[in-house]
C-alpha positions in Angstrom: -33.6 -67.4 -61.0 -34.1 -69.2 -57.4 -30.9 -66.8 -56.5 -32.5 -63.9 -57.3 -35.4 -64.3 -55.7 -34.0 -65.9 -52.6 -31.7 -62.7 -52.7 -34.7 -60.0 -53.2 -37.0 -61.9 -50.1 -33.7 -61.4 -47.8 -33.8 -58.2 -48.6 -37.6 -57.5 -48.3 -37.3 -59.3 -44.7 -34.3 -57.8 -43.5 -35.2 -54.0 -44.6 -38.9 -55.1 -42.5 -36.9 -56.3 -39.4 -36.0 -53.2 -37.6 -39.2 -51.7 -38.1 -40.8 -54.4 -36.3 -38.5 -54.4 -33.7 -38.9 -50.4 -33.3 -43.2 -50.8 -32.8 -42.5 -52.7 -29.3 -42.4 -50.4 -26.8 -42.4 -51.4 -23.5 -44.3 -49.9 -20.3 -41.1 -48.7 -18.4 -40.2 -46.7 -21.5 -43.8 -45.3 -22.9 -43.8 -41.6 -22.3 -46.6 -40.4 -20.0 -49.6 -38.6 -22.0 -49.2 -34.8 -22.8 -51.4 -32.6 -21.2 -52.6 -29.7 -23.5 -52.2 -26.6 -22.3 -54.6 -24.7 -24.7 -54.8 -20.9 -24.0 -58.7 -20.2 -23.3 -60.6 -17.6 -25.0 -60.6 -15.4 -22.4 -56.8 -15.0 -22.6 -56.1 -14.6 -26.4 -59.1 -11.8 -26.2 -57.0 -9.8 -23.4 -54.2 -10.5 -24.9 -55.0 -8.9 -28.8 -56.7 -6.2 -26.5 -53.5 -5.5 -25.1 -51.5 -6.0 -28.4 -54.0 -3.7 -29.9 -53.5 -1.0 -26.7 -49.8 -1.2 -27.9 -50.3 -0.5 -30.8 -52.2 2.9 -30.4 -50.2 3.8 -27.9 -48.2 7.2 -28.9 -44.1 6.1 -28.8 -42.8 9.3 -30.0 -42.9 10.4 -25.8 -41.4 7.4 -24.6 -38.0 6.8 -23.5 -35.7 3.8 -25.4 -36.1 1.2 -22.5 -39.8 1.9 -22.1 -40.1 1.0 -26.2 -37.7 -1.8 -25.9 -40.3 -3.4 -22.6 -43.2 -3.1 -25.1 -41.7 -4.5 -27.8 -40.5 -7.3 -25.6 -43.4 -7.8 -24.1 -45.5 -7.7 -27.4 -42.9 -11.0 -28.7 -44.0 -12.5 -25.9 -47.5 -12.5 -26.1 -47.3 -13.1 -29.7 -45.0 -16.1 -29.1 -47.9 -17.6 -26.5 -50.4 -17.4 -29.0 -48.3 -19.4 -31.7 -47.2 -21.7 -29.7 -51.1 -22.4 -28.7 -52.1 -22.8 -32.8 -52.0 -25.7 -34.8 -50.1 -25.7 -38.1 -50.1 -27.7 -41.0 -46.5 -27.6 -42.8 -46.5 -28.7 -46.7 -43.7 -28.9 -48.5 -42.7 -27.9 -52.0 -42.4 -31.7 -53.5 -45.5 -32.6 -51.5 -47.5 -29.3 -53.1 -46.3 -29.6 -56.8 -47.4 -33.3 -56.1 -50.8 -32.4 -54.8 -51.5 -29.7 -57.5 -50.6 -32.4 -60.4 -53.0 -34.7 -58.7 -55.5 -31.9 -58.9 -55.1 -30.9 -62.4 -55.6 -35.0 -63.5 -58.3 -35.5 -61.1 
């Protein structure tokens, strides 16, 4: 019995250790704060206006590269504007679990 439990504590304590020793960072190591770079208002409205402008245009005159620029430069702007948002990833496991915790709630 006194084996055991001697046995289970070391473990407790030992599986604990690294985490503790992981929390202390030191100041020569601390990465300096991020600054956001949030795109303002005024540049996701030009920029669906010009997405939208795309959009409308009429292709059928255009040449191969002048459709291949658009379509570049329409990834871009839609690459800027989802690297600005903010998403929430859930994963399968974590949504069945949710949902179950629903339904007996």
């Amino acid at each position: 019995m006194k084996k055991t439990i001697f046995i289970a504590l070391l473990t407790i304590f030992s599986l604990s250790a690294p985490s503790v020793f992981a929390a202390e960072v030191s100041s020569k190591t601390a990465a300096p704060a991020a600054t956001e770079n949030r795109l303002s208002e005024e540049e996701i409205s030009s920029m669906k206006t010009r997405i939208e402008e795309i959009r409308v245009m009429d292709k059928s005159e255009m040449t191969v590269s002048e459709k291949k620029e658009l379509k570049s430069e329409v990834k871009e702007i839609k690459e800027k504007m989802h690297k600005d948002a903010v998403y929430l990833y859930i994963g399968g496991s974590t949504l069945v679990i949710i949902l179950i915790l629903l339904l007996i709630l």
